[in-house]
N, CA, C and O atoms as a printed pandas DataFrame, in Angstrom:
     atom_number atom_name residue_name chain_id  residue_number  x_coord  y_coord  z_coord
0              1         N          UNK        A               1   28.362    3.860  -57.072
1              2        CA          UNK        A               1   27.946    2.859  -56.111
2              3         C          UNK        A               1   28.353    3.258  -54.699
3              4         O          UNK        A               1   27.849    2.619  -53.775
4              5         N          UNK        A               2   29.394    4.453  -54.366
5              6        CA          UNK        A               2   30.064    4.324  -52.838
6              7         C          UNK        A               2   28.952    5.414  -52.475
7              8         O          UNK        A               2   28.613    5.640  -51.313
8              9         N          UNK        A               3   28.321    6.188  -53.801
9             10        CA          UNK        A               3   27.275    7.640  -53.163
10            11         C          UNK        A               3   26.495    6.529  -52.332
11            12         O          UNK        A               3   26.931    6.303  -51.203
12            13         N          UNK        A               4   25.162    5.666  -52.861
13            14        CA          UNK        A               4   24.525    5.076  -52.411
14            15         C          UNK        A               4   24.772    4.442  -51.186
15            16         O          UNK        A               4   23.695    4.343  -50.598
16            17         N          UNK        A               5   25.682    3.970  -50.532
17            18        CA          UNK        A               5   25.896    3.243  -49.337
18            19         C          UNK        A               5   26.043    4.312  -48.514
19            20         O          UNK        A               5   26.155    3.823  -47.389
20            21         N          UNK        A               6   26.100    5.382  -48.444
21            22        CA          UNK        A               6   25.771    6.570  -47.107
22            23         C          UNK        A               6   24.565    6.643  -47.077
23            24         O          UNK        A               6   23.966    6.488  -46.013
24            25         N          UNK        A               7   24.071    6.838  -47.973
25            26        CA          UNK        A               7   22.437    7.849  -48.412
26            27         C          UNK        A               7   21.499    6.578  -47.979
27            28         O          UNK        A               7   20.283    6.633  -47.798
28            29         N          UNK        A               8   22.314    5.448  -47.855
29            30        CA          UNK        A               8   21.069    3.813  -47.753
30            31         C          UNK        A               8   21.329    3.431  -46.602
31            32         O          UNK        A               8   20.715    2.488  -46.105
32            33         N          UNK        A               9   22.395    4.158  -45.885
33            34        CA          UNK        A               9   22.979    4.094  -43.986
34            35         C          UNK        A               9   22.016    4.896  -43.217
35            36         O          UNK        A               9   21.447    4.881  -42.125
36            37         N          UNK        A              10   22.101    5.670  -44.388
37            38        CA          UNK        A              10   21.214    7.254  -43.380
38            39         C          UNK        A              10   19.575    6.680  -43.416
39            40         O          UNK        A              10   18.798    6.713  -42.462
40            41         N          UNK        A              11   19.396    6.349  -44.274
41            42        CA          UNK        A              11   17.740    5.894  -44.292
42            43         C          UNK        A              11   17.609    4.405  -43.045
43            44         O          UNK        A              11   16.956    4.258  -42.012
44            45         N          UNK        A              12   18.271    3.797  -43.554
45            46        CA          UNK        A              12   18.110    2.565  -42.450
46            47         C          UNK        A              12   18.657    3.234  -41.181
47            48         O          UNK        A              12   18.114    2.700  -40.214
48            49         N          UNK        A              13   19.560    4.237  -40.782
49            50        CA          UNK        A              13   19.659    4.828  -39.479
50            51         C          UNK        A              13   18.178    5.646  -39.123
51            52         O          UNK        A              13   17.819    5.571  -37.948
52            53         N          UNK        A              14   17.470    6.271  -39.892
53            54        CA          UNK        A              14   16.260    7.045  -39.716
54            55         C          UNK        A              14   15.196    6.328  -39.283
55            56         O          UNK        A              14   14.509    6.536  -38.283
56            57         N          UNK        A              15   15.067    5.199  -40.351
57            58        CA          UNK        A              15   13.913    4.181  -39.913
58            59         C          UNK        A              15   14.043    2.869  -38.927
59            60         O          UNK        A              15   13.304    1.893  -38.799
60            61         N          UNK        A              16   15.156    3.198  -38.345
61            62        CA          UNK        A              16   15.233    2.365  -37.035
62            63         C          UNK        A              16   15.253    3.209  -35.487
63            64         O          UNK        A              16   15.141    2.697  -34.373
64            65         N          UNK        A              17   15.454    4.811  -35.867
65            66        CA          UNK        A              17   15.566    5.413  -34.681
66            67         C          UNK        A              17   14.445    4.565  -33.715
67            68         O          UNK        A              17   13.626    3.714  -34.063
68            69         N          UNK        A              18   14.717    5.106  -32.419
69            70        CA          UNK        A              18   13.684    4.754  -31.661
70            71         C          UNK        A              18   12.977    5.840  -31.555
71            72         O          UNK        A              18   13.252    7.011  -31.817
72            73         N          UNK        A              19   11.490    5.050  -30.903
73            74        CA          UNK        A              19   10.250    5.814  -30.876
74            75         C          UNK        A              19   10.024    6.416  -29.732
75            76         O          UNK        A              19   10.698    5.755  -28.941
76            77         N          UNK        A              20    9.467    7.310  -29.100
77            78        CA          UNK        A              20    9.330    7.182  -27.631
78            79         C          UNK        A              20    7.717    6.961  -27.881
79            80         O          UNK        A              20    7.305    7.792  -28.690
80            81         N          UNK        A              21    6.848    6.201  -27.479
81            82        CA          UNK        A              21    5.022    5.580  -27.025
82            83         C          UNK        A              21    4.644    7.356  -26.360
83            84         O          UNK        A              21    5.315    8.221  -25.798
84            85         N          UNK        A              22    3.431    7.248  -26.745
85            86        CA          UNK        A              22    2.717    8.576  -26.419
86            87         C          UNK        A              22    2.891    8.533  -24.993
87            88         O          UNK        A              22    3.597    7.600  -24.613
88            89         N          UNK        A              23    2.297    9.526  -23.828
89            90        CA          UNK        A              23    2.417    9.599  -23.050
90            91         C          UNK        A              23    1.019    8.918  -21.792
91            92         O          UNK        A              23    1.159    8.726  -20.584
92            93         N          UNK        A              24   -0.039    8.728  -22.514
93            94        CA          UNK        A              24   -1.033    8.333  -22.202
94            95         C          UNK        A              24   -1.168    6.762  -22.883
95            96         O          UNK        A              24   -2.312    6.332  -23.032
96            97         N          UNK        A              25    0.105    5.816  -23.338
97            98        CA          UNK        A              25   -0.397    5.097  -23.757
98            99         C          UNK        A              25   -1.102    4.022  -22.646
99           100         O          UNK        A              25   -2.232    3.537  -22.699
100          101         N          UNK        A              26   -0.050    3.816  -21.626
101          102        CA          UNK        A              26   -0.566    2.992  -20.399
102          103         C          UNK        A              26   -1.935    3.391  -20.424
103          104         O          UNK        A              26   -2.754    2.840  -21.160
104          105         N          UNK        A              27   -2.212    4.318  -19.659
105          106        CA          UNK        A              27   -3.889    4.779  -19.604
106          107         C          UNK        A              27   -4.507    3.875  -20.692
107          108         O          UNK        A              27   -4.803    2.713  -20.414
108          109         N          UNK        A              28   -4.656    4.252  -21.607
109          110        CA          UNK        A              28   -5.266    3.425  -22.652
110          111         C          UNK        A              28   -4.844    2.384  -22.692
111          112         O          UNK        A              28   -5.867    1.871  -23.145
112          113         N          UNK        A              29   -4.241    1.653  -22.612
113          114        CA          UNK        A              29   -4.016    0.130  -22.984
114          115         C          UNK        A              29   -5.360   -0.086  -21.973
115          116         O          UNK        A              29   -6.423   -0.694  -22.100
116          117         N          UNK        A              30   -4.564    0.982  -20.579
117          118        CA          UNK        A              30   -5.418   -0.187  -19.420
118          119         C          UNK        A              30   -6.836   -0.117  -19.522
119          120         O          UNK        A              30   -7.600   -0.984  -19.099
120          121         N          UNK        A              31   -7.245    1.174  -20.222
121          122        CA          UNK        A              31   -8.755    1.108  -20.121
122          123         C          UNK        A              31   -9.304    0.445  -21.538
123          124         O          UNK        A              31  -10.429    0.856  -21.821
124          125         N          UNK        A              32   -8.709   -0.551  -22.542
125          126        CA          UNK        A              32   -9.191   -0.674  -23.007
126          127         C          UNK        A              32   -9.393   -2.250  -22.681
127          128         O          UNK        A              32  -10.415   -2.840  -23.029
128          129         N          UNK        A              33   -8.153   -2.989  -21.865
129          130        CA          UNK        A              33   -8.072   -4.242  -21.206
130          131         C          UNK        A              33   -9.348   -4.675  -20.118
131          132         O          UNK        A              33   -9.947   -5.701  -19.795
132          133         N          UNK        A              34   -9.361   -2.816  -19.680
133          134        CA          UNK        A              34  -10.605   -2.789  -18.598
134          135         C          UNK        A              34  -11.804   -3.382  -19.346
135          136         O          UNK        A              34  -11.981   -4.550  -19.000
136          137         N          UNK        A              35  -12.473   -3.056  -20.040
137          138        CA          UNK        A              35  -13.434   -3.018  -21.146
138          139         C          UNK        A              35  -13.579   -4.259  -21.939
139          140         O          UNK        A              35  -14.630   -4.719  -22.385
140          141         N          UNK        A              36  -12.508   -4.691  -22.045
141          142        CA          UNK        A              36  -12.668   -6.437  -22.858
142          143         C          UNK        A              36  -13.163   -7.124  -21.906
143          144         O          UNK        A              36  -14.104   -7.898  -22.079
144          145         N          UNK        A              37  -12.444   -6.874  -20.487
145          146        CA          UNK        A              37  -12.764   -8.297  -19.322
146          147         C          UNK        A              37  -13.856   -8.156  -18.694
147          148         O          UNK        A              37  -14.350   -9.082  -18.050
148          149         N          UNK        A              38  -14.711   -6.273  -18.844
149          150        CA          UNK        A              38  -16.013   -6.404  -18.636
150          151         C          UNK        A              38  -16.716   -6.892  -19.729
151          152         O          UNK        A              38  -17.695   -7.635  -19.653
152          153         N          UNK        A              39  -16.172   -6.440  -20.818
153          154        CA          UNK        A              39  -17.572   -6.895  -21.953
154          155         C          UNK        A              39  -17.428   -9.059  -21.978
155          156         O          UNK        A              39  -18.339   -9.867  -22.161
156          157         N          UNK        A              40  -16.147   -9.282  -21.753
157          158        CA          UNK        A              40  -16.646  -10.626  -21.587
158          159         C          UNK        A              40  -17.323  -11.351  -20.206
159          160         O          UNK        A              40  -18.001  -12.375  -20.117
160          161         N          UNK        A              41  -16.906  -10.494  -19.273
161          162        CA          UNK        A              41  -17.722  -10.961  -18.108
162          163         C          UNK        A              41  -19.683  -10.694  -18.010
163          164         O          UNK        A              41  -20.535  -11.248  -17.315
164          165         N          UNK        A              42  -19.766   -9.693  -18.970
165          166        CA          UNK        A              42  -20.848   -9.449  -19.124
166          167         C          UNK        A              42  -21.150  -11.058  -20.199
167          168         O          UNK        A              42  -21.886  -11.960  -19.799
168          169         N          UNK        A              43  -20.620  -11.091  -21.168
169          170        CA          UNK        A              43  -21.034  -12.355  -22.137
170          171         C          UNK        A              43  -21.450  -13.208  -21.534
171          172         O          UNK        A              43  -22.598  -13.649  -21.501
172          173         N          UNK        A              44  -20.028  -13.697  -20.690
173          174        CA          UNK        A              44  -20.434  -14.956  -19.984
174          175         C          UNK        A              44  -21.574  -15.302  -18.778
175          176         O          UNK        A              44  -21.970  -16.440  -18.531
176          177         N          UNK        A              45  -22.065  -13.926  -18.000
177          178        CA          UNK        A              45  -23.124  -13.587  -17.306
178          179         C          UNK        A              45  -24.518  -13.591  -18.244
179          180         O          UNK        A              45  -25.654  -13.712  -17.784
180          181         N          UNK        A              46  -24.172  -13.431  -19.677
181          182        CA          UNK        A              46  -25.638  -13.424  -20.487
182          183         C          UNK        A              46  -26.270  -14.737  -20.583
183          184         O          UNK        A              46  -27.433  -15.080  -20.370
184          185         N          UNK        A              47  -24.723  -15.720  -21.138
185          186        CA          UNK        A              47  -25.202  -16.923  -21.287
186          187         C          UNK        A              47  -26.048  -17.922  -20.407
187          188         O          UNK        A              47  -26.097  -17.851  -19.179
188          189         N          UNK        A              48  -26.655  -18.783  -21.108
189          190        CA          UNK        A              48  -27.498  -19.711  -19.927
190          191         C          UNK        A              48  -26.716  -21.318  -20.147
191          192         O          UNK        A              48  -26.193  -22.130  -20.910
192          193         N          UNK        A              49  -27.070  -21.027  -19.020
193          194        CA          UNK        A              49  -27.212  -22.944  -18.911
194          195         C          UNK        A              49  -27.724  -23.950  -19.224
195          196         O          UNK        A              49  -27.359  -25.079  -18.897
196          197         N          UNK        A              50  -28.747  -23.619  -19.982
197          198        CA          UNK        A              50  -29.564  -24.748  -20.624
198          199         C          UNK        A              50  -29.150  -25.098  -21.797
199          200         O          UNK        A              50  -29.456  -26.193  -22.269
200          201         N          UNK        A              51  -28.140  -23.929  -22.654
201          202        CA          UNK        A              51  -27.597  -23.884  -23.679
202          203         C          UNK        A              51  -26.906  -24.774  -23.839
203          204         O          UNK        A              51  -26.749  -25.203  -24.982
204          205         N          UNK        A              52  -26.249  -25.364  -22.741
205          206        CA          UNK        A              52  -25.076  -26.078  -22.922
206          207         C          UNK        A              52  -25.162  -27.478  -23.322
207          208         O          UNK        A              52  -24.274  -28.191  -23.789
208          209         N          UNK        A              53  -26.469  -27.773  -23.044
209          210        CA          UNK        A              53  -26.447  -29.394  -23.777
210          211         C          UNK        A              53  -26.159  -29.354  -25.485
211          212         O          UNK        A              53  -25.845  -30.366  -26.112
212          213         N          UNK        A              54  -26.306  -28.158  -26.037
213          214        CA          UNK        A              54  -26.079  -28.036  -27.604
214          215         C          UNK        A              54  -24.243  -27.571  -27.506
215          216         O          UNK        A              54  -23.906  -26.840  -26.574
216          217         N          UNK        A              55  -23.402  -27.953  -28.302
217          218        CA          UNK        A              55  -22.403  -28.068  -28.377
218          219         C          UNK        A              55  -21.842  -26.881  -29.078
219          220         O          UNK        A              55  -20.733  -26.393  -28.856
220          221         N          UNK        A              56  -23.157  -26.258  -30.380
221          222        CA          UNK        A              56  -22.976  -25.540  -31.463
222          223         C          UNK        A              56  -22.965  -24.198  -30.194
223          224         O          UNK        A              56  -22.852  -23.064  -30.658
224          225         N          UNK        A              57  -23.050  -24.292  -29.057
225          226        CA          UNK        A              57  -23.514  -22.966  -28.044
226          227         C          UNK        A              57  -22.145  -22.719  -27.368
227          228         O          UNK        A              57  -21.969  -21.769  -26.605
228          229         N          UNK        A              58  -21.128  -23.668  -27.699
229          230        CA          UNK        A              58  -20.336  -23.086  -26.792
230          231         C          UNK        A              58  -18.939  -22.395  -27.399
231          232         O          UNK        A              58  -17.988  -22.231  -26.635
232          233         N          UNK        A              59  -18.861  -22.033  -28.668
233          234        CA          UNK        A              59  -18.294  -21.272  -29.006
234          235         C          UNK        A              59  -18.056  -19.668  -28.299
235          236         O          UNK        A              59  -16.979  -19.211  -27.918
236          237         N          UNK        A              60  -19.195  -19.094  -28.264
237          238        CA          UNK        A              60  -18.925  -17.869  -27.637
238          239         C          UNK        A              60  -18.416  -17.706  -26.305
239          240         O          UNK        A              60  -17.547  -16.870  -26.059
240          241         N          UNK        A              61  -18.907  -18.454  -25.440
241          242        CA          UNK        A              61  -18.782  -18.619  -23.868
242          243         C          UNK        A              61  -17.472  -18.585  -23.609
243          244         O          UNK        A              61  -16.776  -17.712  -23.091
244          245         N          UNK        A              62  -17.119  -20.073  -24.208
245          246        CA          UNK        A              62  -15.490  -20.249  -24.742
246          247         C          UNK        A              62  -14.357  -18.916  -25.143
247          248         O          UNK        A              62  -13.162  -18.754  -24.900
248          249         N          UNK        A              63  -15.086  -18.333  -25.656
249          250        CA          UNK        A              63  -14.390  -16.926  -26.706
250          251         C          UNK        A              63  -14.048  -16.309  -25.501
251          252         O          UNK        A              63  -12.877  -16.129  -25.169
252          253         N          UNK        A              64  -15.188  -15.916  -24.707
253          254        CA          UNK        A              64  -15.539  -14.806  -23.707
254          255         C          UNK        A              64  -14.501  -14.849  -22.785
255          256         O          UNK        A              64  -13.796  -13.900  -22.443
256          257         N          UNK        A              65  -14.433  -16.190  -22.336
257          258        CA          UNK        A              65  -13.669  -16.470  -21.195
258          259         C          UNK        A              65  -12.264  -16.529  -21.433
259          260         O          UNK        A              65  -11.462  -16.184  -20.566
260          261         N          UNK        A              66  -11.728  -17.172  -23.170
261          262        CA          UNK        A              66  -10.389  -17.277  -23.168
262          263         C          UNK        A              66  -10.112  -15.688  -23.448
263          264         O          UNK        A              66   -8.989  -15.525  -22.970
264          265         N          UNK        A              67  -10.572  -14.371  -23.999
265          266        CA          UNK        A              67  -10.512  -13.308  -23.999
266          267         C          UNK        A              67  -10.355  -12.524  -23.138
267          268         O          UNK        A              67   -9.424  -11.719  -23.157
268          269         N          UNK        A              68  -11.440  -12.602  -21.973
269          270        CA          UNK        A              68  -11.653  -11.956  -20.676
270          271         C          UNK        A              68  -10.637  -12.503  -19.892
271          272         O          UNK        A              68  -10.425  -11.633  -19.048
272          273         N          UNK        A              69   -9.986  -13.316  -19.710
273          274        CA          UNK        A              69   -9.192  -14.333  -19.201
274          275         C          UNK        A              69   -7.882  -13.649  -19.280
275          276         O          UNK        A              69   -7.369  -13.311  -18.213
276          277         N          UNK        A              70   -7.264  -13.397  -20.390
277          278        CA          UNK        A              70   -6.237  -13.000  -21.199
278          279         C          UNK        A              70   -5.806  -11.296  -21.157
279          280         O          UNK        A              70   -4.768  -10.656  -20.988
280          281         N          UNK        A              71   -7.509  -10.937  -21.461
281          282        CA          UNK        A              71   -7.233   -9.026  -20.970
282          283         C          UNK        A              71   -6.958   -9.272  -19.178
283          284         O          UNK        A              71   -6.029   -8.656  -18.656
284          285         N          UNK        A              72   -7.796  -10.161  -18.371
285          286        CA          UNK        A              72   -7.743   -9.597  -17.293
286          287         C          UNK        A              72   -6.185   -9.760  -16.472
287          288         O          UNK        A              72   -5.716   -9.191  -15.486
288          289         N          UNK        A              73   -5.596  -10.949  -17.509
289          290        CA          UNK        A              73   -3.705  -10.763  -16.689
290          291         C          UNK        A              73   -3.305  -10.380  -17.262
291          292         O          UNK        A              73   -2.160  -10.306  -16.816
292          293         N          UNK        A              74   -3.333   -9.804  -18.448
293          294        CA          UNK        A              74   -2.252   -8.587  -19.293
294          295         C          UNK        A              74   -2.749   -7.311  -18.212
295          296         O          UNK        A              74   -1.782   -6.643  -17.844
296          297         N          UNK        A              75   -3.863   -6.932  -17.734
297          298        CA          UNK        A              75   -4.562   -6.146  -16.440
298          299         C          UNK        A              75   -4.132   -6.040  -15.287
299          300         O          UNK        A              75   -3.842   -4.982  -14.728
300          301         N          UNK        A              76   -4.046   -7.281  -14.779
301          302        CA          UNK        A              76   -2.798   -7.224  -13.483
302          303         C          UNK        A              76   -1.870   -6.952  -13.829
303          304         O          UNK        A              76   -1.573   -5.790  -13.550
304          305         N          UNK        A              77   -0.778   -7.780  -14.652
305          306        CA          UNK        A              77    0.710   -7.441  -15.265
306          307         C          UNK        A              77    0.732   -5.645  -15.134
307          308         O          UNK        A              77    1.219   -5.058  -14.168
308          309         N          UNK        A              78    0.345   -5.230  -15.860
309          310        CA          UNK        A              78    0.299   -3.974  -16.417
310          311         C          UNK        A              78    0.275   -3.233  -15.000
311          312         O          UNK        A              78    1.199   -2.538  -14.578
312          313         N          UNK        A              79   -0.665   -3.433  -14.476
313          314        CA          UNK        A              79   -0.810   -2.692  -12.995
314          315         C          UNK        A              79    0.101   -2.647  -11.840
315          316         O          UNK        A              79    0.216   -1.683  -11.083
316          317         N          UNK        A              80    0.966   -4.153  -11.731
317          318        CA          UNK        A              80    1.464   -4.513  -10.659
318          319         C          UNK        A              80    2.869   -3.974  -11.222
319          320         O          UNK        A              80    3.741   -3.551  -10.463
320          321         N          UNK        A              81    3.055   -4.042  -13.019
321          322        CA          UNK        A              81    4.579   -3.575  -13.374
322          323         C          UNK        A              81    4.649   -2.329  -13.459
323          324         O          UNK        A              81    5.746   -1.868  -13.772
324          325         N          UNK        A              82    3.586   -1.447  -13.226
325          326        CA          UNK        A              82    3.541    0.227  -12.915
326          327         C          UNK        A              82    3.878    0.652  -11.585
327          328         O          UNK        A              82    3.858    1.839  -11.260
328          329         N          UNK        A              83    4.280   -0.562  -10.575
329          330        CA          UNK        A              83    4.652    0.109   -9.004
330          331         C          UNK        A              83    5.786   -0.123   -9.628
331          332         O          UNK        A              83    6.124   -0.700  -10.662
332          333         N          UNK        A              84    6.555    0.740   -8.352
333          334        CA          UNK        A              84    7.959    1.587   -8.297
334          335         C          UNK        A              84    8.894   -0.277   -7.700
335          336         O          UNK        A              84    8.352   -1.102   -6.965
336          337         N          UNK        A              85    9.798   -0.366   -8.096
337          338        CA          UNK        A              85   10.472   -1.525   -7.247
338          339         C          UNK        A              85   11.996   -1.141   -7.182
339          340         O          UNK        A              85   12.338   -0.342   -8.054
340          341         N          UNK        A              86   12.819   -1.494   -6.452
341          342        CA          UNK        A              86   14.045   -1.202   -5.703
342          343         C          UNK        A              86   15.029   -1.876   -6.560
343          344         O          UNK        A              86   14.758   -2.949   -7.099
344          345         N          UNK        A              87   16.238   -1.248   -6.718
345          346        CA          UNK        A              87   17.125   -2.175   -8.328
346          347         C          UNK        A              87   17.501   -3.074   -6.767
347          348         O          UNK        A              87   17.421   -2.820   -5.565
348          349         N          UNK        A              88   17.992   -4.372   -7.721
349          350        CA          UNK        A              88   18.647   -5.635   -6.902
350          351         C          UNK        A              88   19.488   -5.924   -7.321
351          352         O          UNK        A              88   19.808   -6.311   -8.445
352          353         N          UNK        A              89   20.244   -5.669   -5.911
353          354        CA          UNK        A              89   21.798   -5.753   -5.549
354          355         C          UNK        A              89   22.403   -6.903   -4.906
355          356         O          UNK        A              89   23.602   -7.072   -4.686
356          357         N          UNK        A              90   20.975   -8.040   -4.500
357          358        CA          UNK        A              90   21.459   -8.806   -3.825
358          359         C          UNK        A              90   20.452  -10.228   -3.683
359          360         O          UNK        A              90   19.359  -10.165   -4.246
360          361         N          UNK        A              91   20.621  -10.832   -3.331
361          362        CA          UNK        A              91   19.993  -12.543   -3.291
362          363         C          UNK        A              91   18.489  -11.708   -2.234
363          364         O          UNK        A              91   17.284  -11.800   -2.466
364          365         N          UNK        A              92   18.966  -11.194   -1.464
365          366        CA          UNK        A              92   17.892  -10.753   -0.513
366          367         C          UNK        A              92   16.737   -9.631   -1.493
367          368         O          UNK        A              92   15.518   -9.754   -1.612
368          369         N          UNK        A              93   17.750   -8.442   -2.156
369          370        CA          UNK        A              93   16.893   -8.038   -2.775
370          371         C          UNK        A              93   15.932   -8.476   -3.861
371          372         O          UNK        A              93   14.745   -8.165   -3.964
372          373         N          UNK        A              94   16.832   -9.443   -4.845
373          374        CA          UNK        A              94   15.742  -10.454   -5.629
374          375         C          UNK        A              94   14.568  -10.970   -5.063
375          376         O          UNK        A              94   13.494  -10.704   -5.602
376          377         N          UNK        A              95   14.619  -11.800   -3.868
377          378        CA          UNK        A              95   13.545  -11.952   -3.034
378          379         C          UNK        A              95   12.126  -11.229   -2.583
379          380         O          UNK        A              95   10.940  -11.552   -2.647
380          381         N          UNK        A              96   12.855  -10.095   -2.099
381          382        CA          UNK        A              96   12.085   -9.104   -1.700
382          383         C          UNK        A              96   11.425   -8.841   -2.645
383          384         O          UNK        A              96   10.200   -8.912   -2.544
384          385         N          UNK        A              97   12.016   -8.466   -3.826
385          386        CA          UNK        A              97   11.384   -7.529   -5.490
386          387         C          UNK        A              97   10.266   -9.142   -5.936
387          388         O          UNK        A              97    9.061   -8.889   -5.922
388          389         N          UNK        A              98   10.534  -10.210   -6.191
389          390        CA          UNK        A              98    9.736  -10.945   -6.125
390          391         C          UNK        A              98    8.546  -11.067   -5.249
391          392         O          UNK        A              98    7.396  -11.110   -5.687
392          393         N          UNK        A              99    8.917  -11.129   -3.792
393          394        CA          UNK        A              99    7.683  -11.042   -3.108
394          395         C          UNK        A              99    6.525   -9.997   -3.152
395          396         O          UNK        A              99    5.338  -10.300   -3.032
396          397         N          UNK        A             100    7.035   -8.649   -3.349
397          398        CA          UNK        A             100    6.255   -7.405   -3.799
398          399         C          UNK        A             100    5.434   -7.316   -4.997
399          400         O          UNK        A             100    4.388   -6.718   -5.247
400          401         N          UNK        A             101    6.516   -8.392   -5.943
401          402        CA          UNK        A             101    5.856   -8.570   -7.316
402          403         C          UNK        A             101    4.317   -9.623   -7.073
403          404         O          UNK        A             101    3.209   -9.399   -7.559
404          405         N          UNK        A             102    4.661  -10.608   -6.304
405          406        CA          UNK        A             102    3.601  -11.188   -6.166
406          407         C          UNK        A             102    2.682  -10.612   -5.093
407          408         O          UNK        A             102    1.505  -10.687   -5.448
408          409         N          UNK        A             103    2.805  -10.212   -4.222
409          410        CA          UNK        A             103    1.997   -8.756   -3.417
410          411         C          UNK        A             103    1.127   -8.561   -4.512
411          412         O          UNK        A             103    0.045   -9.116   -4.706
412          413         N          UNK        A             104    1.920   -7.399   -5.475
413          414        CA          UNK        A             104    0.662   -6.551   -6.520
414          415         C          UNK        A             104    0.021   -7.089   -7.237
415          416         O          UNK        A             104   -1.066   -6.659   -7.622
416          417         N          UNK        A             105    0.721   -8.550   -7.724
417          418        CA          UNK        A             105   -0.264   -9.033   -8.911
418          419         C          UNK        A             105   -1.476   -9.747   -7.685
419          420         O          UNK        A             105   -2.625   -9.519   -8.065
420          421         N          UNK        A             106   -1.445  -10.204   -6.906
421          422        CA          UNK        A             106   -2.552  -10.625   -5.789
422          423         C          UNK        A             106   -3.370   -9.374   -5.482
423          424         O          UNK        A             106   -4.490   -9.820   -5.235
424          425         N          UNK        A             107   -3.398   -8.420   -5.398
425          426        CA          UNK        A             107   -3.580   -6.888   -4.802
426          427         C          UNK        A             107   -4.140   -6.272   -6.331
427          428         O          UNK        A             107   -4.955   -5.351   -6.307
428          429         N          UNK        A             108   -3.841   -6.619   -7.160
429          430        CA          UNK        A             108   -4.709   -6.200   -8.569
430          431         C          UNK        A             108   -5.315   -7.177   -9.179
431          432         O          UNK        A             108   -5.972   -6.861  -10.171
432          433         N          UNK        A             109   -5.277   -8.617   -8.775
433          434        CA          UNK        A             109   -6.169   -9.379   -8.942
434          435         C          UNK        A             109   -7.587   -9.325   -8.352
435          436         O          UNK        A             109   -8.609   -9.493   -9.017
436          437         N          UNK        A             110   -7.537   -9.045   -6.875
437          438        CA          UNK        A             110   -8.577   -8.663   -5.656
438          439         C          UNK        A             110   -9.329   -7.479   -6.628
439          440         O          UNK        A             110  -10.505   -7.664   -6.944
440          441         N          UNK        A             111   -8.760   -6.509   -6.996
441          442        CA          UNK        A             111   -8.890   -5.633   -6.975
442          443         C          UNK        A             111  -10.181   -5.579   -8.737
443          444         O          UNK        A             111  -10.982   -4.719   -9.106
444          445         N          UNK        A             112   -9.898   -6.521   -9.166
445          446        CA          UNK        A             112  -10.406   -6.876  -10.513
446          447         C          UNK        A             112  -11.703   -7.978  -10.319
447          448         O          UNK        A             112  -12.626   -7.984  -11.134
448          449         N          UNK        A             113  -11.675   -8.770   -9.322
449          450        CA          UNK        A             113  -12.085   -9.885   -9.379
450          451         C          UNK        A             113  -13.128   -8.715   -8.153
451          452         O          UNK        A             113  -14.293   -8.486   -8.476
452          453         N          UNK        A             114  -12.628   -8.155   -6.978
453          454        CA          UNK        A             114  -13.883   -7.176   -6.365
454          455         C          UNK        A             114  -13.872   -8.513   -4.936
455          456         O          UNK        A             114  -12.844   -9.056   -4.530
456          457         N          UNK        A             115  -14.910   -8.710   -4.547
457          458        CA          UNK        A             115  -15.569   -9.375   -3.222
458          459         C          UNK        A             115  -15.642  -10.847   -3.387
459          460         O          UNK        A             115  -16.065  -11.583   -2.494
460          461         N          UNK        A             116  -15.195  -11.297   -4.619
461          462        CA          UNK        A             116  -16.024  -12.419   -5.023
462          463         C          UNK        A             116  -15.169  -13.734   -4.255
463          464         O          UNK        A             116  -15.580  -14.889   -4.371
């Protein structure tokens, strides 16, 4: 019984190491976040309006938007938490790192949303 409790340390030490994420995973997340919030902006651009007096019609629209909705701020997040920010040392620096934070997520919102 004392063999087993090394040999069952070493396995639960193996299968908890940490992982390091590929090196391209960002890239991909983001282009695949890219791609949901167009394919639902495209949905919701297909749909009509006349549809809407039927109730059974608004399932998808619904889908589109809580989807597209959802990729497009996991989209900002992702973007605005890829700038560089300054460690905080101080009441001032918290501030600052906040204000920048909200800078990028405004600045990759624009940037998603375009002219509109």
């Amino acid at each position: 019984m004392t063999e087993a409790a090394p040999s069952f340390e070493g396995l639960l030490r193996e299968a908890l190491a940490p992982v390091e994420p590929p090196a391209d995973l960002a890239e991909r997340l983001e282009l695949t976040l890219t791609s949901i919030t167009e394919l639902a902006a495209e949905e919701l651009e297909a749909w009509e309006l006349s549809a809407m007096r039927d109730p059974r019609n608004w399932a998808r629209p619904a889908a589109a938007l809580v989807v597209g909705t959802s990729a497009g701020v996991a989209l900002v997040l992702l973007r605005a938490r890829r700038r560089p920010h300054s460690p905080a040392g101080s009441l001032d620096a918290v501030r600052g790192t906040a204000e920048r934070a909200l800078e990028d997520i405004g600045r990759e919102a624009r940037k998603l949303l375009g002219d509109r």
